[in-house]
C-alpha positions in Angstrom: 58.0 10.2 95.0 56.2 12.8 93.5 55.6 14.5 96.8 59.4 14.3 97.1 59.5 16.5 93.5 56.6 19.2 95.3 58.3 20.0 98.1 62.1 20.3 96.1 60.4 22.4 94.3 58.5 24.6 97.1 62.4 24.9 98.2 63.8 25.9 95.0 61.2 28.8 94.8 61.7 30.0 97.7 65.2 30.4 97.1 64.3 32.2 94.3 63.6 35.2 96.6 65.1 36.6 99.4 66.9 36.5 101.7 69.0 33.7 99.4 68.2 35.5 96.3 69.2 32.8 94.0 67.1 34.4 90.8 68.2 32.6 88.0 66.5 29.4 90.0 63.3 30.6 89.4 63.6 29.3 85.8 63.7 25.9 86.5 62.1 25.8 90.3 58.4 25.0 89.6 59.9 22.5 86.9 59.8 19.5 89.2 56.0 20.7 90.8 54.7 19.8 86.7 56.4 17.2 86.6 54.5 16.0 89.8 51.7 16.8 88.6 52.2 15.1 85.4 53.0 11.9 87.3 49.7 12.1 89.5 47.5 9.2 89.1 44.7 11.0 90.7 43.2 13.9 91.8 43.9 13.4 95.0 47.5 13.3 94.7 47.2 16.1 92.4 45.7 18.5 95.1 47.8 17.0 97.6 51.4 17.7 95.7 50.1 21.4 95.2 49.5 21.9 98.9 52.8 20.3 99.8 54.3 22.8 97.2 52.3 25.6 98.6 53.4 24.8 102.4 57.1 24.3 101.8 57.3 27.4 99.8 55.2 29.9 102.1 56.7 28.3 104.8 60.0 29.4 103.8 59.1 32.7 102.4 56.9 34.1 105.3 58.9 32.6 108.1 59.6 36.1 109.4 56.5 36.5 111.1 57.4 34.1 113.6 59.9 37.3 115.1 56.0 38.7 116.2 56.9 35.9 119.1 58.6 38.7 121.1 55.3 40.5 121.1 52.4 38.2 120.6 53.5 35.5 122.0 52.7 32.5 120.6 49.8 33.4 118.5 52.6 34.0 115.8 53.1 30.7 115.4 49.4 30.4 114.5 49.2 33.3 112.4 52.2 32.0 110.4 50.7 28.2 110.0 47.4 29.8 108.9 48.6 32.2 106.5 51.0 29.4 104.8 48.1 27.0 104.6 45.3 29.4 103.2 48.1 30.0 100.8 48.5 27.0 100.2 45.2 26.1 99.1 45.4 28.4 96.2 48.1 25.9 94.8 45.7 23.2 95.6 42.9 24.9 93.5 45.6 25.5 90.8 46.8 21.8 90.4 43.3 20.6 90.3 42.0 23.1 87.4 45.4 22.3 85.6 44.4 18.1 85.9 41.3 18.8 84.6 42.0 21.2 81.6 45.4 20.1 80.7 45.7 18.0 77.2 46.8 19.6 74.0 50.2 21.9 72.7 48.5 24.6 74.7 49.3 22.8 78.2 51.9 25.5 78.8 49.8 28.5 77.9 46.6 26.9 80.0 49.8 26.3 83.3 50.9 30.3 82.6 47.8 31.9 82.3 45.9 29.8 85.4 48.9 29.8 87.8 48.9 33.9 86.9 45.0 34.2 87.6 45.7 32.2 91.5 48.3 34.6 91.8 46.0 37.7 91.2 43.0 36.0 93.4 45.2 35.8 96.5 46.1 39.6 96.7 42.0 40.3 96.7 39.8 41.2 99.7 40.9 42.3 103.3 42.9 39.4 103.2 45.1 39.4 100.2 48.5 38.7 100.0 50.7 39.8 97.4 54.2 38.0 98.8 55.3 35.0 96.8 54.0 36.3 93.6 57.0 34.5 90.9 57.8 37.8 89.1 59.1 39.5 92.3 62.0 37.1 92.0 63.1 38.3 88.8 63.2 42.1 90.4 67.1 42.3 90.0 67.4 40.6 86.7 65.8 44.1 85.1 66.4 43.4 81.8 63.3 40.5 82.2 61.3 43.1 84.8 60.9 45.8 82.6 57.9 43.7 81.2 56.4 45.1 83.8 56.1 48.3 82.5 53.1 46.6 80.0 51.6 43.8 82.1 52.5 44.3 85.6 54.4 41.8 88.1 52.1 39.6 86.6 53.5 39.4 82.8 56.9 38.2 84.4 55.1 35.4 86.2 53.6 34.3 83.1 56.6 34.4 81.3 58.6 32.7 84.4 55.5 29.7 84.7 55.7 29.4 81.0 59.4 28.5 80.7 58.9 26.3 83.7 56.6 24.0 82.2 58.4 23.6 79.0 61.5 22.7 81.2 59.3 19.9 82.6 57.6 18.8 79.8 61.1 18.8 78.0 62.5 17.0 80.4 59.6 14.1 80.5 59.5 13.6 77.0 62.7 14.4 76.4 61.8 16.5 73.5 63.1 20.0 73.3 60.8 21.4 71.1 58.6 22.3 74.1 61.1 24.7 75.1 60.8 26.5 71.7 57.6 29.4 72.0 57.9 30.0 75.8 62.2 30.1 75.6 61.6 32.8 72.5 59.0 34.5 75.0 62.0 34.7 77.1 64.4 36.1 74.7 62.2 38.3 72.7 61.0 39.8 76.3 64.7 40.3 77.4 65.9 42.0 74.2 62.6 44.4 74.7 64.2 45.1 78.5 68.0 45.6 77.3 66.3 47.9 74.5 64.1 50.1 77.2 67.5 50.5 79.6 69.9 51.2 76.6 67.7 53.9 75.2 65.3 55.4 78.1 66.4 58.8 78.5 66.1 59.8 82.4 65.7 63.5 83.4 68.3 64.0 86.2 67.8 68.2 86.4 63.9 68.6 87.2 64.4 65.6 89.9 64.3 66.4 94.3 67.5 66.0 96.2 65.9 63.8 98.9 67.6 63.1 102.1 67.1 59.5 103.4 67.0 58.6 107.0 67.5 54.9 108.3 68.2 55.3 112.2 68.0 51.5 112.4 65.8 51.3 115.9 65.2 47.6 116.9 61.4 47.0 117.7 61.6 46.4 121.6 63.1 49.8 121.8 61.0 51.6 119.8 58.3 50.0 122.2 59.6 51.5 124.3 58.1 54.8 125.4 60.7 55.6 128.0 62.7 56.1 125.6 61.1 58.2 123.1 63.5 61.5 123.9 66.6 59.5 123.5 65.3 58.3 120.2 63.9 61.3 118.8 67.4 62.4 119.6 68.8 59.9 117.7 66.7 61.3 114.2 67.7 64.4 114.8 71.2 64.2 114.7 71.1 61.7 111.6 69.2 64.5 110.5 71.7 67.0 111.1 74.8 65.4 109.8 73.3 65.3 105.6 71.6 69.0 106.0 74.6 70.7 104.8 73.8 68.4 101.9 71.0 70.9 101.0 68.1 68.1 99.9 64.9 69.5 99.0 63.5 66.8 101.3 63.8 65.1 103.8 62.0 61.5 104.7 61.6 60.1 108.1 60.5 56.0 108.4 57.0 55.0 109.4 56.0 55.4 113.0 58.8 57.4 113.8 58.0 57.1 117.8 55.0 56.1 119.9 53.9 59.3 120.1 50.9 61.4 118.8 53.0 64.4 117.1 50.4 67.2 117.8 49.3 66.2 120.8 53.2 65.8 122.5 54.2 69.2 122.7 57.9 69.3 123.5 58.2 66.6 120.3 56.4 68.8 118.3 58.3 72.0 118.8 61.6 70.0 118.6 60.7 69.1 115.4 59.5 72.5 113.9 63.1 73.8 115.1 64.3 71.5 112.7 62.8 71.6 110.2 62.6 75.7 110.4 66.4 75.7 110.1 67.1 73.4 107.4 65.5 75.0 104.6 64.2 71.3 103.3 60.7 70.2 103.1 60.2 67.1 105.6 58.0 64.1 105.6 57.5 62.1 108.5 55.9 59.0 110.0 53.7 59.8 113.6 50.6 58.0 114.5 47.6 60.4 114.2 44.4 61.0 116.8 41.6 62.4 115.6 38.9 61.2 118.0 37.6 58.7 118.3 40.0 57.8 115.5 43.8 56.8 115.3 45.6 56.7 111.7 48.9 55.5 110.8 50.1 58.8 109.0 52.6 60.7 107.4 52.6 64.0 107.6 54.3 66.7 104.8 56.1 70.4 106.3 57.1 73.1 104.6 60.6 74.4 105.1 59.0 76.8 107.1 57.8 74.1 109.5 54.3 74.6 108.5 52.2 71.5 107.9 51.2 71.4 104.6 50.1 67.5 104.3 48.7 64.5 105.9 48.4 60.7 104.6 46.8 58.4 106.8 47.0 54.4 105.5 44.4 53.0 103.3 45.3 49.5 103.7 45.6 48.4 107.3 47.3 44.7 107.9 45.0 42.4 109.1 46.0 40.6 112.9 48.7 43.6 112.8 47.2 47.1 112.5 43.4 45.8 113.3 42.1 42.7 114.8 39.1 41.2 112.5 36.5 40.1 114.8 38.2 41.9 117.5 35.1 40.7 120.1 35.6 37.4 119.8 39.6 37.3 119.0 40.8 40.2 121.4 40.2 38.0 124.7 41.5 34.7 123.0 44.8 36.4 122.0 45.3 38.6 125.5 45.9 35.3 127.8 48.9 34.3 125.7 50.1 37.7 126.9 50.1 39.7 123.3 51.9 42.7 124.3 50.8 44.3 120.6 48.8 46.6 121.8 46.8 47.8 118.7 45.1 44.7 119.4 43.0 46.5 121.9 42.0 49.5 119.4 43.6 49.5 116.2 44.3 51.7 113.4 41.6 53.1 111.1 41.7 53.1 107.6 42.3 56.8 106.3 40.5 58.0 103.4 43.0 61.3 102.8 44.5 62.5 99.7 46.9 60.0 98.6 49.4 62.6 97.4 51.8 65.2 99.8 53.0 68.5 98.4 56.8 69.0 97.7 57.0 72.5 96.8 55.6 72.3 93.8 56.1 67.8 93.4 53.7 65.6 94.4 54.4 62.2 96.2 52.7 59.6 96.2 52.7 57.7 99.5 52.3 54.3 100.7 53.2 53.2 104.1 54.3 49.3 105.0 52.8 47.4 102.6 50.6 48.8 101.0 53.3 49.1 98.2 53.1 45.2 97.8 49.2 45.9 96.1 50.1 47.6 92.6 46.1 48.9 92.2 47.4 51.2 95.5 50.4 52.4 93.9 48.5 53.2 90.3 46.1 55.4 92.0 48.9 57.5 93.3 50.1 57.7 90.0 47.5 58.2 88.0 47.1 61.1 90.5 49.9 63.0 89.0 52.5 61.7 91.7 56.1 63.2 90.6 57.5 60.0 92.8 56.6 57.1 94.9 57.4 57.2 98.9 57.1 54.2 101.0 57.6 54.5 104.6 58.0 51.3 106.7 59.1 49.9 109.4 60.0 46.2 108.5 61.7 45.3 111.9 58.8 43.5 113.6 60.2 41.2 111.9 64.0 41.0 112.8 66.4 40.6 110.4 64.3 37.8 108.4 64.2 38.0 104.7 60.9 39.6 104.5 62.2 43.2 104.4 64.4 42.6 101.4 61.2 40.9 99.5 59.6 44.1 100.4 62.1 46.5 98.4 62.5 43.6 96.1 58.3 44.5 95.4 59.3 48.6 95.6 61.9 47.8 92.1 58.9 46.3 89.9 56.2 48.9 90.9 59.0 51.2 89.9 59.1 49.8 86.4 55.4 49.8 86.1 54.2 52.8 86.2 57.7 54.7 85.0 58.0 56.6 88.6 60.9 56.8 90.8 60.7 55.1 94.1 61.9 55.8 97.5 61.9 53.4 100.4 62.5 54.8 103.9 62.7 52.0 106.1 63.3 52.2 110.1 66.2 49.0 110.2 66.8 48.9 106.6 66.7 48.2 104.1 66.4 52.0 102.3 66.7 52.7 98.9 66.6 54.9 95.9 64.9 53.2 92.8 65.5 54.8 89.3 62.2 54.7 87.2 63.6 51.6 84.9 64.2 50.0 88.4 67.8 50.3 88.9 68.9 50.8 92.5 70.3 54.6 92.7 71.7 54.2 96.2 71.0 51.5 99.3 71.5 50.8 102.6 71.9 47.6 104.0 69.5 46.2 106.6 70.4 46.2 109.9 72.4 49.7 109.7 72.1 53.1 110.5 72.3 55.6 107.6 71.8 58.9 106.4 72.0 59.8 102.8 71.2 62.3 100.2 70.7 61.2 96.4 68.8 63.2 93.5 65.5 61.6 92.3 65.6 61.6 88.4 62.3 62.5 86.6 59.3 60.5 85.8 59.2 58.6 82.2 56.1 59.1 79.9 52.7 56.7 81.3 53.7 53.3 80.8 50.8 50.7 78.9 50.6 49.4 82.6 49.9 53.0 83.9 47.0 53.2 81.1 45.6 50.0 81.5 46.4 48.5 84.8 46.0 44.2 84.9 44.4 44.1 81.3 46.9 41.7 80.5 45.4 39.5 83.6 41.9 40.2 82.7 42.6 38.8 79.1 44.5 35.7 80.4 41.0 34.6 82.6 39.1 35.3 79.4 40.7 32.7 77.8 40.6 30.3 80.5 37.2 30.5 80.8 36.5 30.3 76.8 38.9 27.1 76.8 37.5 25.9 80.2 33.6 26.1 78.2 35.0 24.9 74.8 36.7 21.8 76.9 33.8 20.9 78.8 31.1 21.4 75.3 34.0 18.8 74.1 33.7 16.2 76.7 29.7 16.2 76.9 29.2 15.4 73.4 
């Protein structure tokens, strides 16, 4: 039976996020995973309800990568199995530490604080992952996020994990004074959010007019190198149609075509008569060569046409933009007939500026995911960056919910570090984040769009800004002071 409670909860979580979006679920969705765990008889089934939790809701959450079928073949089966499962084992490790430390009226401050520190230890090393963390579900309940703007993504988990575990514990003892500190937690940190988007004062004036392009190009197409004319074709007219709209600049999606921008000459000079008319700075996405290396770039121009900026990716996905172990791997994965082809090369990791010129704004740019790491995104904007840019092109992965987690992540590292966000995405979806997270304009996935919106101002450095995961680092240091006072306890 308890298994039964793991996986409704693993379902309820996901739900939580998109593409369902059911938000207000996430306060009661890891209730019936406690109270699992609080019915385990052993350790065993303790581990074994975590991993169940950890499979249903991965499963669910990162079922999009299965669309890499159309181009690797079956191999994204595999690549979705092992993902879910190494996920999963950070659940495990969670319901075993919480067996073993759990006793006391500090059960729901021990369950907060550890279930934030797995979350924290799965987004480290080449193979973090940052999806799935429980505070991105609360991104459109902003009232709530805006504790972000002091303790990260990972301050609304706690808060989230904490009310969860008094729900359970309320609801196994039937005793509602459980639900007492962590539901005050709750309303003393919404009052603090409705206080910080009643009173923040955002500057509209010194803010770029920037012109957002969404051609909505399906994957196979863009593949497609026969047709790189028609689609450049395609940008350009988008393009056209919002420059009597007079934005300061203009932002292209990742990987704009298969093409090496410098090196394809009749692309290139296309491009510099558009941009030389327009009187807009540009910033586009174009794979770079610099031999022997390749980059996944974007690139900054000057009204003029003149290049004034390049940005080549820091953090490369893993089976997607290089192939760890590529000796061994590469051969394995070419007789299922992966048609990826960076398989065979792959991108390098760029080591460039992190900032592009605007006149005289900076931007800080990510590309893909690396906006889903907030360490990334506070380097940009401890920089000086004026704004955050994140080019992407989500539709490897078809019209699955993962693109919609992925602006989802673009709202909270708004809030944290007080910056305005924009999200140029090739199929969607594109968006115009406000620096307390509000969504200034969107457009859906799956269309083609073309819009121009003005990007307010920057707010004064937020705590999280100045002190990053602090609030994280202090949450281990009392897990390991309780984990050392427990175990003195139990060996005397």
């Amino acid at each position: 039976m308890i298994y039964l409670y793991s996986a409704a909860s693993g379902l309820l979580s996901a739900l939580a996020f998109p593409s369902a979006g059911l938000w207000p679920l996430a306060f009661f969705a890891l209730a019936p995973l406690f109270f699992a765990l609080r019915k385990a008889a052993s350790a065993r089934e303790a581990a074994l309800s975590g991993f169940l939790w950890g499979c249903v809701f991965f499963g669910i959450l990162f079922s999009g990568i299965t669309e890499l079928y159309a181009f690797v073949s079956f191999p994204a089966y595999i690549a979705w199995a092992a993902l879910c499962a190494f996920q999963a084992l950070f659940a495990t490790v969670f319901s075993l530490v919480f067996r073993a430390l759990r006793r006391g009226n500090l059960e729901w401050l021990i369950a907060a604080s550890l279930w934030v520190a797995m979350e924290w230890l799965r987004t480290l090393g080449p193979f973090g992952v940052s999806g799935g963390i429980m505070g991105y579900s609360l991104a459109r309940f902003l009232p709530l996020a805006q504790v972000a703007s002091f303790a990260g993504v990972y301050g609304i988990s706690f808060i989230v994990v904490a009310f969860n575990y008094a729900v359970a514990e309320s609801a196994g003892n039937r005793k509602f004074s459980h639900l007492i500190l962590p539901a005050a937690l709750v309303i003393l940190a919404a009052v603090f959010g409705f206080y910080r988007l009643g009173y923040s004062r955002l500057d509209w004036l010194s803010g770029p007019r920037v012109a957002v392009i969404q051609p909505n190009v399906p994957q196979l197409l863009k593949l497609d190198s026969s047709r790189k004319s028609v689609l450049f074709d395609h940008y350009i007219r988008l393009t056209r149609e919002i420059l009597p709209g007079r934005p300061d600049v203009v932002i292209w999606p990742e990987t704009v075509v298969r093409s090496y921008l410098f090196y394809d000459k009749p692309l290139s000079a296309r491009l510099k008569d558009l941009i030389a008319g327009s009187g807009s700075h540009f910033v586009v996405g174009f794979p770079h060569f610099d031999d022997p290396a390749v980059y996944n770039s974007a690139y900054s121009f000057s009204p003029e046409g003149r290049l004034t900026g390049r940005y080549d990716k820091q953090k490369l996905v893993p089976f997607g933009e290089y192939l760890p172990a590529r000796r061994i791997l590469y051969p394995v994965l070419s007789r299922f007939g992966a048609r990826f082809d960076l398989f065979g090369e792959g991108y390098d990791s760029g080591r460039k500026p992190k900032l592009l010129p605007v006149g005289k704004i900076k931007l800080g740019m990510a590309i893909c995911y690396e906006s889903t790491f907030p360490p990334l995104m506070l380097e940009r904007a401890r920089g000086g960056a004026d704004a955050y840019i994140v080019i992407t092109n989500d539709a490897w992965f078809g019209s699955s919910s993962l693109a919609g987690q992925h602006l989802e992540v673009g709202i909270i590292r708004a809030i944290e570090a007080g910056l305005p966000l924009v999200q140029v995405a090739n199929t969607g979806p594109s968006a115009v984040i406000d620096p307390l997270g509000r969504v200034v304009r969107e457009a859906a996935m799956g269309s083609g769009a073309a819009f121009v919106v003005r990007v307010p101002g920057k707010l004064n450095p937020t705590i999280y800004l100045r002190c990053g995961d602090v609030f994280v680092y202090l949450l281990m240091l009392f897990l390991a002071g309780y984990s050392a006072l427990s175990f003195r306890r139990s060996v005397k």
